[in-house]
C-alpha positions as CSV (number, residue, x, y, z in Angstrom):
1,X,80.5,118.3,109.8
2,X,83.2,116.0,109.0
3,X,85.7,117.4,106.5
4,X,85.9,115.5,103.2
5,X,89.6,113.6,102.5
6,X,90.8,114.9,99.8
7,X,93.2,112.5,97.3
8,X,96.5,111.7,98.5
9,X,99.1,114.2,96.5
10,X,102.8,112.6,95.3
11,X,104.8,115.6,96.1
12,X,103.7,114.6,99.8
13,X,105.1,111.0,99.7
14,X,108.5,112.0,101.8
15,X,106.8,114.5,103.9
16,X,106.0,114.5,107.6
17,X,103.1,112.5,108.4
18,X,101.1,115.1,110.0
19,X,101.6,117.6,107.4
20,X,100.4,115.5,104.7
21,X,97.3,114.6,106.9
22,X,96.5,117.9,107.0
23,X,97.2,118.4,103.3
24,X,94.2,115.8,103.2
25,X,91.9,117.4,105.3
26,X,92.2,120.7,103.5
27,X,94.4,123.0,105.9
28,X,95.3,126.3,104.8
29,X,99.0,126.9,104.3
30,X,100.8,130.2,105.2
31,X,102.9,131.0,102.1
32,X,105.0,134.3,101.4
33,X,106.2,136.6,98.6
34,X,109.3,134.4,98.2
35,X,107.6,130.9,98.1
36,X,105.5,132.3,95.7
37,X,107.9,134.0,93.7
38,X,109.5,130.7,93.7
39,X,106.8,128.6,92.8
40,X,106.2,130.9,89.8
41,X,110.0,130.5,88.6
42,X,109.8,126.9,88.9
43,X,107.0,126.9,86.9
44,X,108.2,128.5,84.2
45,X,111.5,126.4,84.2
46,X,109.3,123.4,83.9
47,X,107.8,124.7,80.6
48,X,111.3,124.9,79.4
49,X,112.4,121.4,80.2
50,X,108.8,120.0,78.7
51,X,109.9,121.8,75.6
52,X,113.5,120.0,75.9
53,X,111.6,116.8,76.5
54,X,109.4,116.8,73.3
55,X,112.1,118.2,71.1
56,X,114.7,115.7,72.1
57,X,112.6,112.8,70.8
58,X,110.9,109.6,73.1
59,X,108.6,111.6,74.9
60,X,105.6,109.0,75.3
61,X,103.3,111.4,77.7
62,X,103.6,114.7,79.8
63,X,101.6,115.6,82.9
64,X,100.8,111.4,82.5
65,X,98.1,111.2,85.5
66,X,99.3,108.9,88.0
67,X,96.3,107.6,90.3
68,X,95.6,104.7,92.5
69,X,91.9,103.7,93.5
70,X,93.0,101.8,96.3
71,X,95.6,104.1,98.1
72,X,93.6,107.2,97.7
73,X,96.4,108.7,95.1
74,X,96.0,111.4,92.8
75,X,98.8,113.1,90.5
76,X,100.6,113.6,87.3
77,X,103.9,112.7,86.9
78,X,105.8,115.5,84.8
79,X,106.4,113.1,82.1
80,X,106.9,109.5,80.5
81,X,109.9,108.5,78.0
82,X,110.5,105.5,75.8
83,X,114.1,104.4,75.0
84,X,113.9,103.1,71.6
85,X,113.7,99.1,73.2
86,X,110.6,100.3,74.2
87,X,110.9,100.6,77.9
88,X,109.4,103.5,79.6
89,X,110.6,105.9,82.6
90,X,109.1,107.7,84.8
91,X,110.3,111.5,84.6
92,X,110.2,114.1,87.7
93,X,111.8,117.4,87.4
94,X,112.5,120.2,89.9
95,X,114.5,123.1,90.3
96,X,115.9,124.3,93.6
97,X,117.9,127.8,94.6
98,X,122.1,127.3,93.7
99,X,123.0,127.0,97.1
100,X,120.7,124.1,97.9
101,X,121.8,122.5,94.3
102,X,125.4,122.6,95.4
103,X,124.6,120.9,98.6
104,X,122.6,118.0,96.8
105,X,125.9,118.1,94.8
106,X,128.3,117.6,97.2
107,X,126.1,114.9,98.9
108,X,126.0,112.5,96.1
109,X,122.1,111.9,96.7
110,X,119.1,113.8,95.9
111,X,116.2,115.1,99.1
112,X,114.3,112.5,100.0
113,X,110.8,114.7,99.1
114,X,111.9,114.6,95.6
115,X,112.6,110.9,95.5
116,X,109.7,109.4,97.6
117,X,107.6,111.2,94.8
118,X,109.1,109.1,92.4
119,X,109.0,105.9,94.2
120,X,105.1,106.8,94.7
121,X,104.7,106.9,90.7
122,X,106.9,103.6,90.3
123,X,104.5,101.9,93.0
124,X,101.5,102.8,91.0
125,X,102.6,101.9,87.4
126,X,105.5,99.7,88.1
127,X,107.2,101.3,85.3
128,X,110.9,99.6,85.5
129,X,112.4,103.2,86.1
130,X,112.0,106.7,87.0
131,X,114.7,109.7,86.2
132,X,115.0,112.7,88.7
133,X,116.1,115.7,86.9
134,X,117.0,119.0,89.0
135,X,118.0,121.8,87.5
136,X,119.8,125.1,89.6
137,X,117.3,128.5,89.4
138,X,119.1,131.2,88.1
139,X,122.2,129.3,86.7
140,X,122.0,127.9,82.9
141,X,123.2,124.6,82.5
142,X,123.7,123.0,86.2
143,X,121.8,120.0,86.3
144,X,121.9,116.7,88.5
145,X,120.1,113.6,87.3
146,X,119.7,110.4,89.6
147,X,118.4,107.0,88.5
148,X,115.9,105.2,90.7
149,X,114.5,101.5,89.8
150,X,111.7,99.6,90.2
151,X,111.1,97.6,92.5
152,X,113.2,99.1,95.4
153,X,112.9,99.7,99.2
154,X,111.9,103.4,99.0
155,X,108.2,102.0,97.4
156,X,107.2,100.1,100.3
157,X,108.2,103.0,102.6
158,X,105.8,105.2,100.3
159,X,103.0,103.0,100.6
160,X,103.0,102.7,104.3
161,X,103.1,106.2,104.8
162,X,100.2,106.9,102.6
163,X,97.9,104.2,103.9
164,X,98.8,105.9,107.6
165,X,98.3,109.7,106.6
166,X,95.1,108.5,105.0
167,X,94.0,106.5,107.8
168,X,94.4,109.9,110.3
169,X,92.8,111.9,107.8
170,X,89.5,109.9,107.5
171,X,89.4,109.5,111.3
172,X,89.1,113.4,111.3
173,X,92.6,113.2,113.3
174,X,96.0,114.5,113.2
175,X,99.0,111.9,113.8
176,X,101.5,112.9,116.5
177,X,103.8,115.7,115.2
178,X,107.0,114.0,113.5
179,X,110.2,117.1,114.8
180,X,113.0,117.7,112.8
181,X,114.8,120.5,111.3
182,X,111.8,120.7,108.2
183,X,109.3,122.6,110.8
184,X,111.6,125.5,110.5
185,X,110.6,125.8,107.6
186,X,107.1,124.4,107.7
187,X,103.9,126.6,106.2
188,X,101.5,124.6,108.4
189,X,103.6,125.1,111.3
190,X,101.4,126.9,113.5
191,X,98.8,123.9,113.8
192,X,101.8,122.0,115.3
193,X,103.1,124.6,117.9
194,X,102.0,127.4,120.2
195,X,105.0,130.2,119.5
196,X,108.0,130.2,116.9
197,X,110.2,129.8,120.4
198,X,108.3,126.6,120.9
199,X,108.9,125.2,117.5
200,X,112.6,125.9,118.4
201,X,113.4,124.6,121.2
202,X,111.3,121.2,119.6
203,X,113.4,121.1,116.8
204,X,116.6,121.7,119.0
205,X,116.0,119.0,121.2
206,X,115.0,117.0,118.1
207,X,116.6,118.0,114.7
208,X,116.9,114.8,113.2
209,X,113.5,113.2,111.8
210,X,112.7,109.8,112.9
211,X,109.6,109.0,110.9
212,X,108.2,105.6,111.2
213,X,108.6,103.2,109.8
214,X,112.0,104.3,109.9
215,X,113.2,105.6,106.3
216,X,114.9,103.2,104.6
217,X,118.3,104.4,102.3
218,X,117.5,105.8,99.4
219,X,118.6,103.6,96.5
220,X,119.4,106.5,93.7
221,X,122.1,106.1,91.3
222,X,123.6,109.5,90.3
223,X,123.8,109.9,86.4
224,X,127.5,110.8,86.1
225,X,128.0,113.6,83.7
226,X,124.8,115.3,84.1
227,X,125.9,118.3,85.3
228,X,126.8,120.5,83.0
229,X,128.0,123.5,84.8
């Protein structure tokens, strides 16, 4: 029996092709103590920012369902403002652990994941902007903000990678794997290689990801003075 396609998730927008397909055919993931334990402490630092949200005036929604019919998408972005002209942005929030939040620091630009998820819920409601908010686990009061518009090149990116991941998943098929330095850390690794050595030596001989179509630059505008620390 074929396996049902399930909806297209956001979060999976600026993953790896093949990962998301299986997302969509309902693979099992392998997760561990500490990617639960982290999941559960994000969790509970996103009911703190929701609270921040609605006590700090302009919140017009939270968990606003995002969906698109006709791409298959299904997902709730964490919330919607409106400035008091009336326009409305798009809110996503994560945390991450302080060593990866100093490295998004010093970069000057956010991980893709975070803003192809964005992009996905300014493609569907063509809201004129969206605000990425991360926030450092464990440390009060480091925070990073980046500004993303709409339109901009990272949406048509989106789209096309959705319509492809979809297009695999209702054949019943998995794209060809898409190596790079995120299998390491993969949960659905082991439908993509035969040993851990064999991921390795992949991602060795190929530890940049080359996703196609190629990834355009990311068009985010750090919000100077957001962090706090």
């Amino acid at each position: 029996m074929a396996r049902k396609v399930r909806s297209f998730p956001p979060h999976l927008a600026g993953s790896c092709l093949r990962y998301a397909a299986m997302d969509l055919l309902g693979f099992g993931r392998r997760l561990d103590a500490d990617t639960r334990s982290r999941m559960a402490a994000g969790s509970a630092w996103h009911k703190t920012f929701m609270l921040e949200l609605a006590e700090g005036g302009g919140l017009l929604a939270a968990e606003a369902p995002m969906r698109d019919p006709g791409m298959g998408v299904s997902g709730r972005a964490d919330a919607l403002l409106r400035s008091p002209s009336g326009q409305v942005t798009v809110v996503e929030y994560k945390t991450v652990n302080p060593d990866r939040f100093s490295a998004i620091r010093a970069a000057g630009e956010p991980p893709l994941g975070f803003m192809a998820q964005l992009a996905l819920y300014l493609e569907i409601t063509h809201y004129p902007s969206g605000r990425l908010v991360i926030d450092s686990r464990e440390e009060m009061r480091r925070r990073l903000q980046f500004a993303l518009p709409w339109p901009n090149e990272l949406g048509g990116w989106v789209r096309e990678r959705v319509v492809r991941a979809r297009g695999w998943a209702e054949e019943g098929k998995l794209p060809p794997r898409e190596v790079g330095s995120h299998c390491l850390g993969c949960d659905r690794w082991e439908r993509c290689y035969k040993s851990v050595e064999e991921r390795e030596a992949a991602v060795a001989e190929e530890p940049a990801w080359t996703p196609f179509p190629p990834l355009p630059r990311v068009e985010a505008l750090h919000v100077e003075g957001e962090d706090v620390s």
